[in-house]
C-alpha positions, 0 to 999 in steps of 0.5 A, spaced: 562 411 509 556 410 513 552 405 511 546 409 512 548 415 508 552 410 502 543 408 502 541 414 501 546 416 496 544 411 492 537 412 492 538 419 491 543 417 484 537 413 482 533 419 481 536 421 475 539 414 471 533 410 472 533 408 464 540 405 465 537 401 472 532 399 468 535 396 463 540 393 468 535 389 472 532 387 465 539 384 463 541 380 470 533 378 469 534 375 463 541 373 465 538 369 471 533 366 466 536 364 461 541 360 467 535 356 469 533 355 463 540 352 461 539 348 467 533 344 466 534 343 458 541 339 461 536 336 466 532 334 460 526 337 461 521 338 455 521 345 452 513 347 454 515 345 462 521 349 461 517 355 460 512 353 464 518 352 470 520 359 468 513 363 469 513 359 475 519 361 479 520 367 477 512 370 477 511 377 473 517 380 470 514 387 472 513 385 479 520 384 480 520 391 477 517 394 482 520 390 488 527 392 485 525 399 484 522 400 491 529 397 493 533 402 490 529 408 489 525 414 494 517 411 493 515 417 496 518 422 491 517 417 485 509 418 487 510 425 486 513 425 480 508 420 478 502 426 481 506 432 477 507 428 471 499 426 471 496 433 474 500 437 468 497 432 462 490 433 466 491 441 466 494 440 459 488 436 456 483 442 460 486 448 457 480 452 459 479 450 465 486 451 467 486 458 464 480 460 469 483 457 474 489 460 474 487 467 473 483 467 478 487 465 483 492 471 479 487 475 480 487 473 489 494 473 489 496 478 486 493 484 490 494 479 496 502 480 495 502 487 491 498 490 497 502 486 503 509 488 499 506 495 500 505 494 508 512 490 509 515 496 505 511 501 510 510 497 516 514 491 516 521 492 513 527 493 518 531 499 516 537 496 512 543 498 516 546 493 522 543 491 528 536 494 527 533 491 532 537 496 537 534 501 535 529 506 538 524 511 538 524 517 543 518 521 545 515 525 550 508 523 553 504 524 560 496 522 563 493 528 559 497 530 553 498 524 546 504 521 545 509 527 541 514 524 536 516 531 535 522 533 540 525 541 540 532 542 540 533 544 548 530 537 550 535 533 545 541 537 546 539 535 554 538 528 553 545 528 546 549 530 554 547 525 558 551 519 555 550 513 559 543 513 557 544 509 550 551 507 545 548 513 540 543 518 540 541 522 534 536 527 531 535 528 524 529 532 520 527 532 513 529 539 509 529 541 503 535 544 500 537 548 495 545 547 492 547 551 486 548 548 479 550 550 472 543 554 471 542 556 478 539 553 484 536 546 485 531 545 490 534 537 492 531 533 498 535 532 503 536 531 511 539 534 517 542 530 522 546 530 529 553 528 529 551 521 531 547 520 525 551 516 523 556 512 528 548 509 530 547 507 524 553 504 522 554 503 515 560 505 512 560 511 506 562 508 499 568 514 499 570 518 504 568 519 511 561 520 514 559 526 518 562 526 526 559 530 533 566 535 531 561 537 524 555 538 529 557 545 531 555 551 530 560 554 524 561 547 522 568 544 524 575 547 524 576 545 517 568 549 515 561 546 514 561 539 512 557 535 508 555 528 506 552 525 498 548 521 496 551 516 491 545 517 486 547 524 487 554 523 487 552 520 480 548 526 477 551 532 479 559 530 479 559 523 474 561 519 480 568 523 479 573 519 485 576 526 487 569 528 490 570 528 496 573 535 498 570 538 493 565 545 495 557 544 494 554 551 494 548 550 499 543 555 500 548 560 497 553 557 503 559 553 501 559 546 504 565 541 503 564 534 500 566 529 504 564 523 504 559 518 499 553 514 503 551 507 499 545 507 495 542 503 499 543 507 505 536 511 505 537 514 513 532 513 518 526 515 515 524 509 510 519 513 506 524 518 505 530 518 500 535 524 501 541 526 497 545 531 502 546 530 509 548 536 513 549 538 520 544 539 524 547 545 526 547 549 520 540 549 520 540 558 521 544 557 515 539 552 511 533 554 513 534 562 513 530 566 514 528 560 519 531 558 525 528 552 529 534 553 534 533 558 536 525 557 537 527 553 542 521 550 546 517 553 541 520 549 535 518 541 536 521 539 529 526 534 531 525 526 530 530 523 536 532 516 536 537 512 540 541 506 539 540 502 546 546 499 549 548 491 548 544 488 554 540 493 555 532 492 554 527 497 551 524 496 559 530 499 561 531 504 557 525 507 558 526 506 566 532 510 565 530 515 561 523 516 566 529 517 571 531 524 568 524 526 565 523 530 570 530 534 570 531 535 562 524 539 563 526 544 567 534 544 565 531 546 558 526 550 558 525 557 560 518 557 561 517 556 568 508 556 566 509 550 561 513 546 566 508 547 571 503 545 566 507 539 564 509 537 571 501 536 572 500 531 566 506 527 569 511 528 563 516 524 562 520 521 556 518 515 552 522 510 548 519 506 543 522 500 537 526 504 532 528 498 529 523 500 521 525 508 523 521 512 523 516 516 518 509 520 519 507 517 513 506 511 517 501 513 521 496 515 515 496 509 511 496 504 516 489 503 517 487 504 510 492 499 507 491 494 514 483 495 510 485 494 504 489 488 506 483 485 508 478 486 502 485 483 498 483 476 503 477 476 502 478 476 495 483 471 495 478 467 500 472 468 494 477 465 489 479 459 493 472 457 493 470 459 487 476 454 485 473 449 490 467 448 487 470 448 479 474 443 482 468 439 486 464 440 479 470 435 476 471 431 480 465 428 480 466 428 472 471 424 474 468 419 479 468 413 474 476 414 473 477 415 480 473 407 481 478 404 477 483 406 479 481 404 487 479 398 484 485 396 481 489 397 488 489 404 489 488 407 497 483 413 498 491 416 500 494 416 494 488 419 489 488 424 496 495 426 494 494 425 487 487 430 487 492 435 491 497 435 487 493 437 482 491 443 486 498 445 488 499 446 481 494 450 480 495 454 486 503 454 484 502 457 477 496 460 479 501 464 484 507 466 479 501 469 475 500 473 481 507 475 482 508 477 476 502 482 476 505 485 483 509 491 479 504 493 475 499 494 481 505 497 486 507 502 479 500 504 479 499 506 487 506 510 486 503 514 480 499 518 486 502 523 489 502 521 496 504 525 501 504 527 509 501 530 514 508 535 514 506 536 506 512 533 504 510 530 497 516 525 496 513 519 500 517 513 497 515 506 499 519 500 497 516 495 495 521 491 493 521 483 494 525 481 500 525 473 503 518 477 507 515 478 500 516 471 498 515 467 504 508 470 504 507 469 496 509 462 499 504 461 505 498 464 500 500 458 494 499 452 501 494 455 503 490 456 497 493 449 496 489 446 502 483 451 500 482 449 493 484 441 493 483 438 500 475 437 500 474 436 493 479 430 494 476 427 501 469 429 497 471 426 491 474 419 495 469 418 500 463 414 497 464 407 495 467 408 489 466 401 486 459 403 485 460 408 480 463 402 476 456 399 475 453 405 476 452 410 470 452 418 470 444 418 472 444 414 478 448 419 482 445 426 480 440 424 485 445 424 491 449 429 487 444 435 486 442 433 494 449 434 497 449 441 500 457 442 500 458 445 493 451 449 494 454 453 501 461 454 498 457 457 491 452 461 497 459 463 500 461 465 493 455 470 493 456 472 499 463 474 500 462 478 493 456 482 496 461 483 502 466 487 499 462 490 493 458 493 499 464 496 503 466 498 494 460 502 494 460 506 501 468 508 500 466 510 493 460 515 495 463 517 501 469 519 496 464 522 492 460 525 497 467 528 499 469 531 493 461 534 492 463 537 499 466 543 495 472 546 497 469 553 497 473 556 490 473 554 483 479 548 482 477 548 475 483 551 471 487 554 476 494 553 478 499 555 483 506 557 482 511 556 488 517 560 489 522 560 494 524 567 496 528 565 502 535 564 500 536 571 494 537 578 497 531 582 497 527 582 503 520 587 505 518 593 500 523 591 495 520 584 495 514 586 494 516 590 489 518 583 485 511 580 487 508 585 483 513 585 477 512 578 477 504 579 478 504 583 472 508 578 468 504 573 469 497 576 467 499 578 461 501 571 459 496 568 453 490 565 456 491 568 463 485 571 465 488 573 473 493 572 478 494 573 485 499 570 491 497 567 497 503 564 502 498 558 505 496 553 499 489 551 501 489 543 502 496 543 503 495 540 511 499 546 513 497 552 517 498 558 522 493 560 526 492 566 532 489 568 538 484 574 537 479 578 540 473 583 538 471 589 542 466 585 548 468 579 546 473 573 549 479 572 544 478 566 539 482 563 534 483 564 528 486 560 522 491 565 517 493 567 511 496 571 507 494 574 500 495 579 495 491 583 491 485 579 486 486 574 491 478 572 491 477 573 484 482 568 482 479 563 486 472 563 485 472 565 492 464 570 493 466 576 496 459 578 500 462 584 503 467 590 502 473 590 498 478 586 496 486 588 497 490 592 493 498 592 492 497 599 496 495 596 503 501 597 506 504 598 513 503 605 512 496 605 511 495 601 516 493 594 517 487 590 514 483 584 515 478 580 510 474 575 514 470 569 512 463 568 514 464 564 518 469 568 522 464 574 521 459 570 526 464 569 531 467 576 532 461 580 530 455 575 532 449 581 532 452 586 528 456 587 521 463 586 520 464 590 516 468 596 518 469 592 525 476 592 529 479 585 531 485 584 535 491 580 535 493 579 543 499 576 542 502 581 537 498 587 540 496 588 533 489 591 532 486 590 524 480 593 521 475 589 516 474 591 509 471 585 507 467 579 507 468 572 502 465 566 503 468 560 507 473 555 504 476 549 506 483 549 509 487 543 511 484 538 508 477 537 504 474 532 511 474 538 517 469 544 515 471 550 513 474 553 519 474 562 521 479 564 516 482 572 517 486 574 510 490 579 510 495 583 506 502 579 503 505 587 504 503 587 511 506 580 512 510 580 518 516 575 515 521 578 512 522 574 506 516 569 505 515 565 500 509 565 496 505 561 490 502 565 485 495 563 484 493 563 476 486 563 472 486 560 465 482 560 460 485 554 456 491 549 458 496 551 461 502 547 458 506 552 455 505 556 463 511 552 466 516 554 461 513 562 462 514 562 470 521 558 468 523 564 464 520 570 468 524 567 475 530 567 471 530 574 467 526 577 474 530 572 480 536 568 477 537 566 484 532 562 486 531 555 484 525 554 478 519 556 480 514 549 481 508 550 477 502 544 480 494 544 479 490 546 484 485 539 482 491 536 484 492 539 490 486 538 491 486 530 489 492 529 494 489 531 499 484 526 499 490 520 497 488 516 503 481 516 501 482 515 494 486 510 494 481 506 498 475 507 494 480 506 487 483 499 489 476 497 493 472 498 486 478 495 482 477 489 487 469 490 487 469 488 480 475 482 481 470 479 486 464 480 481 468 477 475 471 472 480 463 470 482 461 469 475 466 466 472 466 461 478 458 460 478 458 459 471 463 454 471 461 451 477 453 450 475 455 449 467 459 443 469 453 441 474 448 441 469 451 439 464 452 432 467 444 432 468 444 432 461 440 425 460 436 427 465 433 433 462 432 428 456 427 423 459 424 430 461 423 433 455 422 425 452 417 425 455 413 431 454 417 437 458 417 444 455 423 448 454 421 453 458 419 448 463 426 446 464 429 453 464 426 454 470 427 448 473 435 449 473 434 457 473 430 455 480 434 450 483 440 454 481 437 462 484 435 458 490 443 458 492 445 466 490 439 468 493 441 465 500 448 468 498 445 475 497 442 472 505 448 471 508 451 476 505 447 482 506 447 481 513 455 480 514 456 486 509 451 489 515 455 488 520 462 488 517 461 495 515 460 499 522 468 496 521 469 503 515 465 507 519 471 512 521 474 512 513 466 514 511 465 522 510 457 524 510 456 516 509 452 512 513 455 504 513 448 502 514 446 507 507 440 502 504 442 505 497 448 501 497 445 495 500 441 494 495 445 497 489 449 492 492 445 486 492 441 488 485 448 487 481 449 480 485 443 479 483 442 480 476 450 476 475 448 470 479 442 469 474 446 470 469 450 465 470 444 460 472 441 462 467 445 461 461 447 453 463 440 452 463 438 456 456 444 451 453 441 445 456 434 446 454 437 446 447 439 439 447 435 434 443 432 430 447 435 423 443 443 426 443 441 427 451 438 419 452 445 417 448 450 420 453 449 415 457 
């Protein structure tokens, strides 16, 4: 063995036997001694001069100690051990102080690491399957259109041709599925994939085999329609049974061979999503009938397609290639020589993207507030630094005296720098596990809101497991907080002669104490940076507000919407109707239902349909649509100004009629009423007569303004089987509606899978889920941060002040008022929270144009705000002034003389 590593091995040993290498050397000292001592009794010495011989040849036992230990030991990492040991029996020895440190520093971290855990799921996290860095977006852009992620089936069917483009190239699209179970249809989350799915995506089913380009044909393979599981469901509907595979799975009244089970951690390319059936994206027809995607063609932009680039083969090369038969794909798949002209003019071309996190829409929309929310979680892990900062200046100056001995007694600045440090990174440390431990709680509850996309999908999923990312940021945040909290209260602490504070007493360093500007601009930052985020706390939670007073155009109070999903049971058109309105008449005789209704677009929903129409000598406009049954307007609250409303006997035959909302009446009919008027479709050459006109409601979303919305009868829909929602109005809760509306469907349309029963309130709040989750977390941190600032400004000035006690005794000593001194310290104190409300005020200013576009009728600059905001400051800082000083005032001046 090396001598070098035969050293380091034994220091390193050393580590854990150090009693028995302390009592070794302890007997070969002795041992050592005694020979001498024998030597010179030999030599006839007398007994005094021996021991006086001994003392002078071998010095101080406890040095020779030390100089045998640095031999054999790691001095660096004994130190250490010395600095934790030491720093623990201090925190012990402080409890209060260690509990305030530490939740403080939970509550920064915390919300720093629950919010990051979010982003690293949405925005951050790769997929989990092999080589995801080879992966790629692909969509199509141009000078004049915005970037489309969406692609229709002849674009992807040209570009799937082309093979030497890229390893693997596929499309999948999320699909709700409904598969038949023991008590009927279930509706199942599921996706529909291209026969290069999963070749791209390289992992192996746990059972069976994976589905091929051969299953991606129309009709399925040779063998019949295929199918893949998930391995929760492969649990839930066949008890993880290890004959699946060949089993038939009745989806969408078709049946499906079983064959092959994905791994739980398998969840697609979508990471937002958690399908449980994969099927070919060929059987589309059959899926979503009476829908049919394929079939659009150009007209359908529904697919997500990605790619698995060639080894050696960069994104820059990629998109050089796929520019190359941009142009020959647009005219190959469309048959519309008027759209290739006009994509020709805004120099269209194909564009591929990174795709190693996959792909989902759900990005797009929480990107921004979730980056927004990560700042204020900085902000908040910054304000508890400083807080910890200034308590940790308070009490190193308590210490002064202690840290003077011990640099007197041979002690460098470095080791009290390492060993005030040390003190710091334990706190930072536990402060950070306390954090950790809060991250579930805080991801439980943001999973509690329903959130859901731009598409309407509801089951939005964001893993907010940790992984190595997770822990390397909660690490980063522990040094970082370490250097924040520990680095200048050390050098503060050990910068002065510290020999003099051995001479000196407690009152002879007030004075330069209380003149040191350090731990006022860190309490002035406190405030400041607490103003900063209360202020944006109050804009985010008055535009929620305001949002909310907006109004949505009808009454969501005790109104719920039962969905059910027609498509895939026989009965199409009149016979449908017919169903409607048994169902119809069913509901409303349900206890407590004062009216029902249906409608097919759910208000808020971000879904829509919209056309093209024209009144007589006037230019066609568009319109948005629904359509909707009778009693529609009175169930929804919605005013009805004119005219009637619809009845289950406006059919076809009676021809075709439209209700209009005041705002499309205004566009149509400008300069005369719109009753009675004639209002034409252009693209269906369909001509309708206004019986009515209601009040404007919102649409999409609660942010965009009621739009011209037409309403016309379902029974003059012309889908052939549309699935509806019926509308309810109750005068009392609604629990016992659910288990109704389960047993008309089963006893009317046994079919159908159970009829999803919702609040519309919830609707309504799910619209807003972005702007709720920003003002419910920024008002959670608003009120951390106001905690955190009282919590540090009273620490911080209580210590300070108590350590003036002697001087508040010679004051009222010799004849000051306790109000005198009240204000005195209230004073001296105020000055700082009013120069942080300063500072504050003007950053909160210029940091909230930064909220401008998450604002809804809320000016950034809103003086209420500001100065709502620099009132609740204000009133906390004086608290905590206030109190320290009330608490000094009461000291009798003899025990306040005596303290020193």
């Amino acid at each position: 063995m090396a001598p070098g590593l035969h050293e380091f091995l034994s220091r390193f040993t050393s580590l854990f036997r150090k009693d028995r290498l302390h009592d070794e050397m302890a007997e070969e000292l002795d041992f050592h001694q005694s020979l001498l001592r024998e030597k010179l009794l030999r030599q006839g010495v007398p007994q005094s001069q021996v021991d006086s011989t001994l003392r002078k040849t071998f010095g101080n036992p406890s040095r020779w100690h030390e100089r045998l230990r640095e031999l054999w030991q790691f001095r660096t990492v004994e130190n250490l051990l010395r600095d934790i040991s030491f720093s623990l029996r201090l925190l012990k020895k402080s409890p209060g102080f260690t509990a305030v440190a530490v939740l403080t520093l939970a509550l920064g971290v915390g919300a720093n690491t629950a919010v990051f855990s979010i982003i690293n799921g949405l925005l951050l996290r790769p997929l989990p399957v092999p080589n995801s860095e080879q992966l790629v977006v692909i969509g199509t852009g141009g000078e004049g259109p915005e970037f489309n992620y969406d692609l229709c089936t002849p674009f992807f069917r040209s570009l799937e041709s082309r093979h030497d483009l890229f390893a693997n190239l596929f499309a999948f699209v999320g699909d709700t599925m409904q598969v038949r179970g023991s008590s009927g249809n279930e509706n199942i989350p599921g996706a529909l994939v291209s026969g290069e799915f999963f070749p791209a995506l390289q992992t192996q089913p746990l059972i069976g085999r994976a589905l091929t380009p051969q299953d991606d044909q129309p009709g399925g393979s040779p063998a019949g329609l295929a199918i893949v599981i998930s391995e929760s469901f492969w649990q839930s509907w066949f008890n993880r049974a290890p004959d699946v595979v060949g089993r038939k799975l009745i989806v969408a009244n078709t049946p499906f061979t079983v064959v092959g089970v994905m791994p739980k951690q398998f969840i697609g390319a979508d990471p937002a999503q958690r399908p449980q059936l994969f099927a070919p994206l060929s059987a589309e027809p059959i899926i979503d009938s009476p829908r049919h995607n394929i079939d659009e063609g150009t007209n359908a932009w529904w697919l997500t397609v990605m790619a698995r680039r060639a080894p050696g083969v960069s994104l820059e090369q990629t998109n050089a290639a796929l520019l190359t038969v941009s142009h020959p794909i647009l005219v190959e798949a469309s048959d519309d020589p008027n759209y290739v002209k006009d994509q020709e003019k805004y120099h269209f071309r194909f564009t591929a993207e990174s795709g190693s996190r996959g792909f989902t829409y759900a990005r797009f929309i929480f990107r921004k507030p979730l980056i927004a929310m990560f700042a204020m979680c900085v902000g908040i892990l910054v304000l508890a630094c400083l807080n910890l900062a200034s308590l940790l200046m308070a009490r190193a100056a308590a210490r002064e005296r202690e840290l003077a001995t011990r640099l007197a007694l041979g002690a460098t600045r470095r080791r009290l720098v390492q060993q005030l440090l040390v003190e710091s990174a334990l706190i930072a440390v536990l402060g950070t596990f306390a954090g950790l431990a809060t991250v579930p709680l805080v991801n439980h509850s943001l999973a509690a809101m329903h959130i859901s996309d731009n598409n309407g999908n509801e089951n939005v999923q964001v893993d907010t497991s940790a992984d190595a990312t997770v822990f390397g940021y909660a690490g980063l945040v522990a040094v970082v907080a370490t250097m924040l909290i520990g680095l200048v209260p050390a050098l503060q602490a050990t910068s002065r002669d510290l020999n003099d504070h051995i001479k000196e007493g407690q009152h002879t360093s007030h004075l330069q104490e209380r003149r040191s500007l350090l731990p006022r601009i860190l309490l002035a930052s406190e405030v400041a940076l607490a103003l900063v985020l209360v202020v944006g706390a109050g804009l985010l939670a008055t535009s929620l507000t305001r949002l909310y007073q907006s109004g949505t155009g009808f009454n969501p109070r005790g109104l719920v919407n039962i969905a059910f999903s027609m498509d895939k049971q026989q009965r199409e058109g009149d016979p449908l109707m017919q169903l409607y309105h048994q169902i119809d008449d069913e509901l409303s005789h349900q206890p407590g239902v004062r009216s029902t209704s249906f409608e097919f677009i759910v208000p808020l929903s971000h879904r829509g349909w919209n056309g093209r129409f024209a009144s007589p000598g006037n230019r066609q406009q568009m319109m948005w649509m629904n359509s909707v049954g009778p009693k529609y307007f009175e169930t929804m609250g919605i005013p009805l100004y004119q005219g009637r409303e619809f009845t289950w006997s406006d059919t076809t035959a009676t021809g075709l009629k439209i209700i209009l909302n005041q705002k499309a009446a205004t566009q149509y009919f400008p300069d005369r009423p719109a009753l009675g008027q004639l209002i034409t479709d252009q693209r269906a050459k369909k001509t309708y007569v206004v019986v009515g006109v209601v009040a404007d409601t919102k649409y999409k979303d609660m942010r965009s303004p009621a739009p011209p919305t037409g309403f016309v009868p379902i029974q003059q829909d012309e889908q052939s089987k549309p699935s509806l929602t019926a509308v309810v109005r109750t005068g009392g809760p609604a629990a016992s509606l659910a288990s109704a509306a389960h047993a008309i469907a089963a006893r009317l349309a046994p079919t159908i899978p159970a009829p999803i029963v919702t609040q519309v309130s919830e609707v309504v709040d799910n619209s807003m889920v972005a702007e709720r989750m920003m003002a419910m977390l920024t008002v959670f941190f608003a009120a951390c941060a106001l905690l955190v600032t009282a919590i540090g400004l009273y620490g911080t000035l209580a210590y300070s002040t108590s350590r003036r006690t002697s001087e508040i005794g010679i004051r009222m000593a010799l004849g000051a008022q306790r109000a005198s001194v009240v204000a005195l310290v209230f004073r001296e104190n105020a000055v700082v929270a009013i120069a942080g409300c300063g500072t504050g005020l003007v950053a909160a200013f210029l940091a909230s144009r930064t909220l401008a576009s998450f604002l809804f009728e809320t000016s950034p600059r809103d003086p209420w705000i500001l100065l709502g905001s620099v009132a609740a400051l204000t009133a906390i800082a004086s608290a905590a002034s206030l109190i320290p000083a009330i608490r000094a005032a009461r000291t009798e001046p003899v025990t306040a003389i005596r303290c020193e």
